[in-house]
N, C-alpha and C positions, 0 to 999 in steps of 0.2 A: 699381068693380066690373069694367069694360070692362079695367083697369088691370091685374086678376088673371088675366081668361080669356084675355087676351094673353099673359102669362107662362106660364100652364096650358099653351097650345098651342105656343109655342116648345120648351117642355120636351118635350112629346111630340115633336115635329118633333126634337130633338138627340137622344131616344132613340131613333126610331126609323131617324136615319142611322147611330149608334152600331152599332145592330142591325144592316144594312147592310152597315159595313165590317166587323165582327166577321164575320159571315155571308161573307164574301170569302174573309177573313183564315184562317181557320179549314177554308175550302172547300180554299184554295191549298193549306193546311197537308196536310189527312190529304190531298190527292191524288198531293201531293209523295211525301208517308210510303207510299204504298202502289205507287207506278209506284216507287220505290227498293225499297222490300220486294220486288218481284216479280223485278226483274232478277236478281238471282245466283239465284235459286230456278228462273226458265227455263233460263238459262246450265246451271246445278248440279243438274239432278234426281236424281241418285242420292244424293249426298250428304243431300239433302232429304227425300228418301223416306228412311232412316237416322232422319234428326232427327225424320218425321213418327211412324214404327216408337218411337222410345224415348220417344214422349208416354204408348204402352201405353191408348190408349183405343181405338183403330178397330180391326175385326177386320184381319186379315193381307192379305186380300182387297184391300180397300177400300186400303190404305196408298198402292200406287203408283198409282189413280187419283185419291186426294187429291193427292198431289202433282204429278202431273203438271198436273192444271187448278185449282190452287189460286192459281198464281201466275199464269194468265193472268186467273181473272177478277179477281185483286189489281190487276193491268195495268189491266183496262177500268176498272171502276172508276176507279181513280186516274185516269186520263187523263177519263173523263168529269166527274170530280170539279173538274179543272185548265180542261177546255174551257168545261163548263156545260150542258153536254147530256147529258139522260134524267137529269137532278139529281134527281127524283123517287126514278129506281129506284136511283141510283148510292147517293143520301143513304139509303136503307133498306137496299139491301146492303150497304153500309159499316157501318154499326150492327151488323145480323146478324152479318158479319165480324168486328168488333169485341167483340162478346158471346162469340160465339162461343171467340175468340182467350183473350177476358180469364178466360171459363169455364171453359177447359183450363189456362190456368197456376195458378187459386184450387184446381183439382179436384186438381192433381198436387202445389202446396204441401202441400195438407193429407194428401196420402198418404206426404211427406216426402219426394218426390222430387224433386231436386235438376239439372236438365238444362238444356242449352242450348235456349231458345226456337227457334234459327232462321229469327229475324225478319229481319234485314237481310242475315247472309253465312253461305253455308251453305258456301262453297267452302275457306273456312280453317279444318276440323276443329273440332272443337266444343272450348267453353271447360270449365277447367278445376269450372264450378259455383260456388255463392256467390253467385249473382246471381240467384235464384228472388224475393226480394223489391223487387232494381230492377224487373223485367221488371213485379211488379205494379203497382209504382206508374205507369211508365211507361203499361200499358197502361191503368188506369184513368184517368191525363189523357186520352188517346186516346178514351177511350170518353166521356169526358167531353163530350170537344169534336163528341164525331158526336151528343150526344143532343143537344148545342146546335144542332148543324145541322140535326140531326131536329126539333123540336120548335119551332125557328124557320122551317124551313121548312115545315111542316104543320100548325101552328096559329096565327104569331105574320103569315101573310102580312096584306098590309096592301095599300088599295086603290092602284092604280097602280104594284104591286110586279112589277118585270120579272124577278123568279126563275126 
């Protein structure tokens, strides 16, 4: 018997370093993805504000201060996502961000429009289209991996957990 609860707790113990390095792995990842996403978008805001304009969901208003602080708080985020700091708030606005992102490319698929995301470069004129169903899949890994982050981080913590 003593024979099984030793195996039972090893096995928790490898899941939950598993969990651990995934939780790193995955932190590194979207922090990486979103301090690259933000740069050409500081660099290029007019261009940006363009690509935010041909999404055709925010009023006209709204266009050029979406983009102007859209890509700093992409910035903070990602860097607090890479450092480890405010992981709380960075891992819930990251999600937000990510919903968000994923919501505007499924809303404009199914109205048929066909446009360049302006995810990573906004500086080299927008692509010729055809790629409305990469960007989804793309972005639902993306979202994928932030609800893992989400949800390991705010339910799966575990005692001794220096998160």
């Amino acid at each position: 018997m003593k024979k099984q609860q030793a195996i039972f707790v090893t096995d928790q113990r490898s899941q939950k370093n598993w969990t651990r390095y995934a939780f790193v792995l995955f932190r590194l990842l979207l922090g990486g993805i979103f301090v690259y996403a933000s740069y050409d978008k500081i660099i290029h805001p007019v261009p940006f504000a363009e690509i935010v304009y041909n999404y055709q969901i925010l009023p006209d208003v709204l266009v050029n201060l979406v983009s102007l602080f859209l890509p700093w708080i992409e910035l903070v985020v990602g860097l607090s996502l890479i450092l480890g700091v405010w992981l709380p708030g960075a891992i819930l606005l990251c999600n937000l961000l990510l919903l968000a992102f994923f919501s505007t490319l499924v809303f404009n698929f199914a109205r048929g429009l066909d446009i360049d995301c302006g995810c990573f470069t906004v500086s080299v004129g927008s692509s010729s289209g055809g790629h409305m169903l990469w960007y989804l899949f793309r972005d639902a890994f993306f979202l994928f991996v932030g609800l893992f982050l989400f949800f390991s981080s705010f339910f799966i913590k575990t005692e001794g957990d220096s998160r």
